[in-house]
N, CA, C and O atoms as a DFTB+ gen file, in Angstrom:
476 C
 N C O
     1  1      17.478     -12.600     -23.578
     2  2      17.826     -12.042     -22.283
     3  2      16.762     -11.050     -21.845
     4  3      16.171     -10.517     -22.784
     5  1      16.407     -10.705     -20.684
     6  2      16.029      -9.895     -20.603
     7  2      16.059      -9.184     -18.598
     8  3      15.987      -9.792     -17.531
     9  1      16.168      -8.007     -18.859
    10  2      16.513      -7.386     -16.685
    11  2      14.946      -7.216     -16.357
    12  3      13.832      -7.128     -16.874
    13  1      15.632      -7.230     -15.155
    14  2      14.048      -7.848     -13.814
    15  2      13.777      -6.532     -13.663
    16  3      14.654      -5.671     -13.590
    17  1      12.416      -6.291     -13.604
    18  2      11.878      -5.193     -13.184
    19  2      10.453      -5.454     -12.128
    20  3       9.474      -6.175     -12.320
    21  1      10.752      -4.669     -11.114
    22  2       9.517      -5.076      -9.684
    23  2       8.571      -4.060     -10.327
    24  3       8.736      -2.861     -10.548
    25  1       7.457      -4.928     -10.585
    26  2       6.311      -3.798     -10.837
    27  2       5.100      -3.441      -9.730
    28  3       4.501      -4.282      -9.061
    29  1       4.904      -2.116      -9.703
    30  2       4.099      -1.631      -8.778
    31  2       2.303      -1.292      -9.515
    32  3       2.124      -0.351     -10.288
    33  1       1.417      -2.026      -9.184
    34  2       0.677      -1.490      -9.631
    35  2      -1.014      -1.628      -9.107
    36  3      -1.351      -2.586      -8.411
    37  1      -1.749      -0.837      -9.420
    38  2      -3.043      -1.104      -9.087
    39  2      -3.746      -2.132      -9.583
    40  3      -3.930      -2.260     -10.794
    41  1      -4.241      -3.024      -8.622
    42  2      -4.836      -4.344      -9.120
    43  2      -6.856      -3.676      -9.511
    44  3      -7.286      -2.522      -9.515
    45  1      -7.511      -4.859      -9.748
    46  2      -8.976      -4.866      -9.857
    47  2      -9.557      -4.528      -8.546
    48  3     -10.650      -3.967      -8.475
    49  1      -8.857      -4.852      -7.486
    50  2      -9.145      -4.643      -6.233
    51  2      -9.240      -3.430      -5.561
    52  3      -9.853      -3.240      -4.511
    53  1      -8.366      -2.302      -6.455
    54  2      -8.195      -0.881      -6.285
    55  2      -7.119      -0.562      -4.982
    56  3      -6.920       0.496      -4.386
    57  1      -6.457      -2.041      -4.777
    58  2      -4.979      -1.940      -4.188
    59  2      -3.795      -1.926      -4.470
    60  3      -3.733      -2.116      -5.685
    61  1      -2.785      -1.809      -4.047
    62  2      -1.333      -1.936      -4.648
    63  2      -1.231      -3.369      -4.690
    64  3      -1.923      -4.138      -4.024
    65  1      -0.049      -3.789      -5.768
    66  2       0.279      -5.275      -5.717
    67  2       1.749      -5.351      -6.382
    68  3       1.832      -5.017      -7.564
    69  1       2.667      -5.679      -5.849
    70  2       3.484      -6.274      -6.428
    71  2       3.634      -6.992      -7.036
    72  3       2.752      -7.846      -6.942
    73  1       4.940      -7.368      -8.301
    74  2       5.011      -8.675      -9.505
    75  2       6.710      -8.206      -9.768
    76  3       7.498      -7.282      -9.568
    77  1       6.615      -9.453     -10.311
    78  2       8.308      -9.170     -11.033
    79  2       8.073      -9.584     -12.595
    80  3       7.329     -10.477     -13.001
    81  1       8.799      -8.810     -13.279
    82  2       8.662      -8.778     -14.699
    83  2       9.888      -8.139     -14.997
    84  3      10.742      -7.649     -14.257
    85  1       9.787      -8.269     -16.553
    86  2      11.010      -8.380     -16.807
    87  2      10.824      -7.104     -18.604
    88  3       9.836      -6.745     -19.245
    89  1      12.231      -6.850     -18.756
    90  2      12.023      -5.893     -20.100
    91  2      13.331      -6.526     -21.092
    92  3      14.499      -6.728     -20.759
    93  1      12.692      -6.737     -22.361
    94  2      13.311      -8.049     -23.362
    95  2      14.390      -7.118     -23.818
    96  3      14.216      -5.914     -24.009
    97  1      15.672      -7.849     -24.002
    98  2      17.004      -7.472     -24.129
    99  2      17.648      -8.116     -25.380
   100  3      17.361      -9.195     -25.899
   101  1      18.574      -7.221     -25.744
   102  2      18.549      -7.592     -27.711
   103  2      20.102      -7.737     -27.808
   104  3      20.635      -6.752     -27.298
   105  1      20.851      -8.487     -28.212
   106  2      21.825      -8.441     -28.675
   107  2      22.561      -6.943     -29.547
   108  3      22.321      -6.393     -30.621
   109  1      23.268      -6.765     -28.735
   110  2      23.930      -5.000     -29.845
   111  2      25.543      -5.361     -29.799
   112  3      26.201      -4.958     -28.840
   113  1      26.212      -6.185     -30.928
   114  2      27.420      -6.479     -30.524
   115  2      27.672      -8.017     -29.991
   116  3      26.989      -9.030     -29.834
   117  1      28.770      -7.694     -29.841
   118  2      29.298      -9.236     -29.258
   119  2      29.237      -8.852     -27.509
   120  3      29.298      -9.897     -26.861
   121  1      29.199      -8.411     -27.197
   122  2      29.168      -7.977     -25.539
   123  2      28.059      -7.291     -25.033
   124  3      27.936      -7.328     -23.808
   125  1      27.415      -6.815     -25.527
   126  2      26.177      -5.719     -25.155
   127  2      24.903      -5.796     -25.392
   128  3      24.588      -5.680     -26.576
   129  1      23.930      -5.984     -24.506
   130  2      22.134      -5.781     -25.070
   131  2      21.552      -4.885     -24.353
   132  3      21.700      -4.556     -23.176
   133  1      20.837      -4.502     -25.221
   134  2      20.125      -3.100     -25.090
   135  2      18.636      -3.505     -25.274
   136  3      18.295      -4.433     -26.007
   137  1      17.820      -2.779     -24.589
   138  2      16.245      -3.132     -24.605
   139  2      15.696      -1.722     -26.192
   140  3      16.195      -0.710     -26.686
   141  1      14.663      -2.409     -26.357
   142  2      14.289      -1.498     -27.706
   143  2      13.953      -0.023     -26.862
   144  3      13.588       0.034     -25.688
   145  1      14.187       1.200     -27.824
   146  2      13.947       2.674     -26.980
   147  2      11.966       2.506     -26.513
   148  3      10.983       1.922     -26.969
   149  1      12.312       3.480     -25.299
   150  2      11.133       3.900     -24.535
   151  2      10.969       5.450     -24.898
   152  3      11.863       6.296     -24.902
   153  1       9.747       5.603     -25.173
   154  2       9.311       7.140     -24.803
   155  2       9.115       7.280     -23.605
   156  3       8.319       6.630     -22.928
   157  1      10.257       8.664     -23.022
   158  2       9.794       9.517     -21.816
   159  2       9.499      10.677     -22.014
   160  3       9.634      11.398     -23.003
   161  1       8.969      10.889     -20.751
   162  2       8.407      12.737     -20.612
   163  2       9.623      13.546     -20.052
   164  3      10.117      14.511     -20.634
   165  1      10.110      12.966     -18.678
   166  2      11.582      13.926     -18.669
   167  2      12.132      13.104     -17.126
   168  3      11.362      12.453     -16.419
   169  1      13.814      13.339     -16.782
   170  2      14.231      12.971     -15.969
   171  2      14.156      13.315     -14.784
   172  3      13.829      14.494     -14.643
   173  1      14.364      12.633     -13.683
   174  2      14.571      13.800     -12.220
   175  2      15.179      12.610     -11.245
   176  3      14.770      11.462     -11.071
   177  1      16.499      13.429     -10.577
   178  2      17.019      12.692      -9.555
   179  2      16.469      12.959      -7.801
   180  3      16.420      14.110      -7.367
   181  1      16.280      12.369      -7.366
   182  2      16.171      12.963      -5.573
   183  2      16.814      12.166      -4.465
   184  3      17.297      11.078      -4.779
   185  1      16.867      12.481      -3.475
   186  2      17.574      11.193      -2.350
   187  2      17.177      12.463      -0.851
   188  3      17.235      13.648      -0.521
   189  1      16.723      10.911      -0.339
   190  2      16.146      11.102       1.125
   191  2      17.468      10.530       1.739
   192  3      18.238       9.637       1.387
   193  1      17.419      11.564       2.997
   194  2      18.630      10.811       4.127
   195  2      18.499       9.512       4.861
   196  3      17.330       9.127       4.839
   197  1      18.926       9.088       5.199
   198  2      19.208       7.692       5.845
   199  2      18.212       7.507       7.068
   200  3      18.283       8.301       8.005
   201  1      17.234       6.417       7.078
   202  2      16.511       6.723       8.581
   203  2      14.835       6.696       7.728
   204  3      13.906       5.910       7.914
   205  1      14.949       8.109       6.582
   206  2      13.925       8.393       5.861
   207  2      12.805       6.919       5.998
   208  3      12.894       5.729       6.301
   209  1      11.583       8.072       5.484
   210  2      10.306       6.892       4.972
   211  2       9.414       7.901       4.309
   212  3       9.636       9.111       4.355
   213  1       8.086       7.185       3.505
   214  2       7.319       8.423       3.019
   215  2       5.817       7.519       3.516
   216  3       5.732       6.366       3.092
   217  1       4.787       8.005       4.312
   218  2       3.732       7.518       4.466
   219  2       2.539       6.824       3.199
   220  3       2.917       6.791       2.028
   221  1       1.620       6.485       3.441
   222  2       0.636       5.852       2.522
   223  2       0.472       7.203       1.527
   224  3       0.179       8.337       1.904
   225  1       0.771       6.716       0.022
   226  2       0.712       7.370      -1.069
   227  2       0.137       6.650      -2.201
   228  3      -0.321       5.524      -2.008
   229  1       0.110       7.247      -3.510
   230  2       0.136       6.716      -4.824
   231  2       1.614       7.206      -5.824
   232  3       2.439       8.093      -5.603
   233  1       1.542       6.528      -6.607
   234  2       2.638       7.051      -7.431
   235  2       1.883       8.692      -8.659
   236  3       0.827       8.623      -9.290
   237  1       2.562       9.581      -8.642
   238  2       2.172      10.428      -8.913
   239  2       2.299      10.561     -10.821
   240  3       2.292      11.583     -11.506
   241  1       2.379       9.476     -11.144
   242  2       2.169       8.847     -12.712
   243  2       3.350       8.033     -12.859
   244  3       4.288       7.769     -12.108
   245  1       3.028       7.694     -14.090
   246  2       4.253       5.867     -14.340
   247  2       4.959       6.651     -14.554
   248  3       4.873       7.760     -15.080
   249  1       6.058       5.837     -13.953
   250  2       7.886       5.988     -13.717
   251  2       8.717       4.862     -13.452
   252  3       8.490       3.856     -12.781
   253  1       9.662       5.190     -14.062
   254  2      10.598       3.456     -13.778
   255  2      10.922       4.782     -11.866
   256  3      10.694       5.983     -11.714
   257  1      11.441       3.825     -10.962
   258  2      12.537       4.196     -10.121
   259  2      13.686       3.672     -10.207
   260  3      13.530       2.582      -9.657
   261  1      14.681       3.736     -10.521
   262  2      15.918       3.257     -10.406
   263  2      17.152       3.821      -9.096
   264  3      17.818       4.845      -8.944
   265  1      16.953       2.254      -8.169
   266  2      17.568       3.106      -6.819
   267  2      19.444       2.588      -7.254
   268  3      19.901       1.486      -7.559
   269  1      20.093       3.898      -7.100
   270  2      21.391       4.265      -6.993
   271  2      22.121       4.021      -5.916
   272  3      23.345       3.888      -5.932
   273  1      21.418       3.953      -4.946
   274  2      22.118       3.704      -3.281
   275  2      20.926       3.886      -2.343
   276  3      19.876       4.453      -2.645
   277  1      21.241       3.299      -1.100
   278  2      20.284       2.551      -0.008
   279  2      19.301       1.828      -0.335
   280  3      18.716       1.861      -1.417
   281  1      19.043       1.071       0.671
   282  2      17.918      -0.020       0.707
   283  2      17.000      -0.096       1.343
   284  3      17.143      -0.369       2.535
   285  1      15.908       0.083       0.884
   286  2      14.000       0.251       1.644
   287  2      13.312      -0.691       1.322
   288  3      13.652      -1.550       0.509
   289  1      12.328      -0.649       1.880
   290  2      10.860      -2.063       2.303
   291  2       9.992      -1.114       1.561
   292  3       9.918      -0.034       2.146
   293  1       9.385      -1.169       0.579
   294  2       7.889      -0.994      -0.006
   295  2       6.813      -1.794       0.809
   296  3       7.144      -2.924       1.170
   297  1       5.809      -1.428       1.075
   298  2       4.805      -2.111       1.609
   299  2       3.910      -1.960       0.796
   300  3       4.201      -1.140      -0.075
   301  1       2.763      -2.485       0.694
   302  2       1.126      -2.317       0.091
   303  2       0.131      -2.454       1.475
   304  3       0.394      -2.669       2.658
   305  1      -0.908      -2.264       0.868
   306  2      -1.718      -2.537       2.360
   307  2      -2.291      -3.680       2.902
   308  3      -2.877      -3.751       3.981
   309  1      -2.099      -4.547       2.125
   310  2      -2.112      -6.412       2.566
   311  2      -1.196      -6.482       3.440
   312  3      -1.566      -7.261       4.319
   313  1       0.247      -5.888       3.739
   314  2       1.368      -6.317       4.264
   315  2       2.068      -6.609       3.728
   316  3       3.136      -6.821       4.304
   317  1       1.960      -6.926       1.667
   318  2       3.014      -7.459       1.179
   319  2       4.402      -6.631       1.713
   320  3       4.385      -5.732       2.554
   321  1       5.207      -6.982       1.248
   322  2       6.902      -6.450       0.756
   323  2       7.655      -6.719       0.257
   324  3       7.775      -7.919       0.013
   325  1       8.760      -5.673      -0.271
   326  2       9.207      -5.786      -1.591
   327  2      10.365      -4.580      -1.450
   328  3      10.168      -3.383      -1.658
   329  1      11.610      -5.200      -1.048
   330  2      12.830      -4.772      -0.699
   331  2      13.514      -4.352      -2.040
   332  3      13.431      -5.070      -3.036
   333  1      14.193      -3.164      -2.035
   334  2      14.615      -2.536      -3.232
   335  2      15.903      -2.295      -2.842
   336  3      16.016      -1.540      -1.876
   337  1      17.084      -2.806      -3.415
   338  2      18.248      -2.227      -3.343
   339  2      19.027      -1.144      -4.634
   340  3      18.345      -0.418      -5.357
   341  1      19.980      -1.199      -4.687
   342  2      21.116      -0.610      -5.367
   343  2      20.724      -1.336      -6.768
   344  3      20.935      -2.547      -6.829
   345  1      20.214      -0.731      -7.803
   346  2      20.606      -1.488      -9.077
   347  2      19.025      -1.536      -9.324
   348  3      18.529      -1.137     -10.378
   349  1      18.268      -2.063      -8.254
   350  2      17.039      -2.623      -8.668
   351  2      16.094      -1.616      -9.597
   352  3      16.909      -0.807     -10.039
   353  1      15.048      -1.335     -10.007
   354  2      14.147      -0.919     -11.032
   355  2      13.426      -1.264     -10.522
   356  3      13.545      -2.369      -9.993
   357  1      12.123      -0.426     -10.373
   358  2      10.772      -0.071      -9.654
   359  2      10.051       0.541     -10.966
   360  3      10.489       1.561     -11.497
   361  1       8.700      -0.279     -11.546
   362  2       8.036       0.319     -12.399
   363  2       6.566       0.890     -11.436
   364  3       5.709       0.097     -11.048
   365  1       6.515       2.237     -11.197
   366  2       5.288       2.305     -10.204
   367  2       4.312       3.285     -10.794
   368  3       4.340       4.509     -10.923
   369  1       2.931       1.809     -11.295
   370  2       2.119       2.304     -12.218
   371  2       0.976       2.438     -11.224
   372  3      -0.139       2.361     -11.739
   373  1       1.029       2.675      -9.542
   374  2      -0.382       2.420      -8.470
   375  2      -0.706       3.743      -8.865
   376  3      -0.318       4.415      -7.909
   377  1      -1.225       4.579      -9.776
   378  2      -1.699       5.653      -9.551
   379  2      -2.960       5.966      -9.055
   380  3      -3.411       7.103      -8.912
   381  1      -3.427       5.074      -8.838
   382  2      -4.984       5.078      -8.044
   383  2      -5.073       4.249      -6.755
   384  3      -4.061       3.651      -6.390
   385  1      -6.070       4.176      -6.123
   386  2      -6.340       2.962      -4.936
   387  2      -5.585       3.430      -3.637
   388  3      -5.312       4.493      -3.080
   389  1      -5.375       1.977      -3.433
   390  2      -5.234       2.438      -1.681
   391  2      -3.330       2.651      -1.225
   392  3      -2.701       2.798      -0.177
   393  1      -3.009       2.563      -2.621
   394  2      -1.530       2.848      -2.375
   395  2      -0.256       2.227      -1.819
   396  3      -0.449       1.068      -1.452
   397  1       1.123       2.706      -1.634
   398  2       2.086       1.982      -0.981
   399  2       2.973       2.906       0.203
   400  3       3.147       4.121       0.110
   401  1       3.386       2.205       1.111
   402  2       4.637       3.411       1.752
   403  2       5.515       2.587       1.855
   404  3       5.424       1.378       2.069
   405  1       7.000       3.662       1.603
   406  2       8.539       2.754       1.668
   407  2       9.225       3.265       3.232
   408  3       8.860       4.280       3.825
   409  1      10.089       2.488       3.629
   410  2      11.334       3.322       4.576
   411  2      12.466       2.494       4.253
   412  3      12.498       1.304       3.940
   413  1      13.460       3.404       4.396
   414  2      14.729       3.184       4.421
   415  2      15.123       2.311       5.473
   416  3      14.860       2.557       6.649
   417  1      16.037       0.826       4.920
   418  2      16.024      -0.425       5.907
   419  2      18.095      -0.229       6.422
   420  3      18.834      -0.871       7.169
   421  1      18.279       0.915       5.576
   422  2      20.111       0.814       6.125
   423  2      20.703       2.151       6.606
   424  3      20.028       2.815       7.392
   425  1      21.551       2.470       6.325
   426  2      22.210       3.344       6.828
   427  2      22.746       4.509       5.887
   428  3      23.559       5.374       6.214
   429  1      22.080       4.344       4.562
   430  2      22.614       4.929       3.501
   431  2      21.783       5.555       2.676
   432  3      20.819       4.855       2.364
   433  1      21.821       7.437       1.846
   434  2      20.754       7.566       1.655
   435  2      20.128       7.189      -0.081
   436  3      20.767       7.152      -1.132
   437  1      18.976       7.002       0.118
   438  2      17.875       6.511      -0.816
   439  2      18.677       7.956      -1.931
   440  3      18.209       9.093      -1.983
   441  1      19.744       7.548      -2.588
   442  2      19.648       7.982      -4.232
   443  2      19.321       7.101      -4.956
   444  3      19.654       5.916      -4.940
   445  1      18.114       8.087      -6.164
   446  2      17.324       7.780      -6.808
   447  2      16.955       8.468      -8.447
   448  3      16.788       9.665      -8.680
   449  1      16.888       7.288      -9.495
   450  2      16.698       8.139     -10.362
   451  2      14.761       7.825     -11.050
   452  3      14.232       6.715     -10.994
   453  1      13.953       9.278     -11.715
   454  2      12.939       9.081     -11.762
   455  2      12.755       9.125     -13.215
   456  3      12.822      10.259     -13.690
   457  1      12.502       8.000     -14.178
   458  2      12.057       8.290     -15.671
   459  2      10.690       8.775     -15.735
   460  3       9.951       7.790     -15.729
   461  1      10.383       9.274     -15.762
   462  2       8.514       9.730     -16.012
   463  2       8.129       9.317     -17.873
   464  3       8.521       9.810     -18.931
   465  1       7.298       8.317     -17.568
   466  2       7.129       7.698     -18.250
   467  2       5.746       9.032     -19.132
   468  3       5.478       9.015     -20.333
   469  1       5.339       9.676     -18.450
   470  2       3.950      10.125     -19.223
   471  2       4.106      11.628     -18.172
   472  3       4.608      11.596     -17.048
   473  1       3.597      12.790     -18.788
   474  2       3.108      14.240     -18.042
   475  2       2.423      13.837     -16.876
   476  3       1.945      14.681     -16.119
């Protein structure tokens, strides 16, 4: 088994690029799988109001995002996109290049949780 994870990251090109990938899931029990432990640096929750967006950025070091509520459009600067809802997992490793911007596509606000993968 294993859960989908949208990865964000800087290509050779020194742009953002989207992918979907996935993190391998282990049997724990007759009902339950669990992925093997990750080292993090530390947690942090935030949430933008409804309407929200954040202009052309980078990710400010690897972090899973895990969105809790509302739904936004990631862009890159090709035009890709890459719609994130409730549940989904955002690995956003663009820490360099030409970056991504999101906005909020509903009516509900962007809670969010941030693993920081590294200082």
């Amino acid at each position: 088994m294993a859960m989908r994870i949208i990865r964000l990251y800087t290509g050779d090109d020194g742009e953002s690029h989207f992918e979907t990938t996935a993190i391998d899931m282990h049997a724990h029990g007759d009902e339950v799988t669990m992925s093997d432990l990750m080292a993090c640096h530390e947690v942090q929750f935030a949430e933008t109001s409804s309407g929200g967006g954040y202009d052309w950025h980078t990710a400010p070091r690897r972090q899973f995002v895990i969105t809790l509520s509302g739904t936004l459009e990631f862009e890159n600067r090709a035009g890709d996109t890459q719609l994130i809802g409730p549940g989904d997992i955002l690995l956003a490793e663009d820490t360099s290049g030409g970056g991504h911007k999101w906005r909020l596509v509903d009516d509900q606000p962007w809670r969010r949780c941030y693993v920081h993968l590294e200082p």
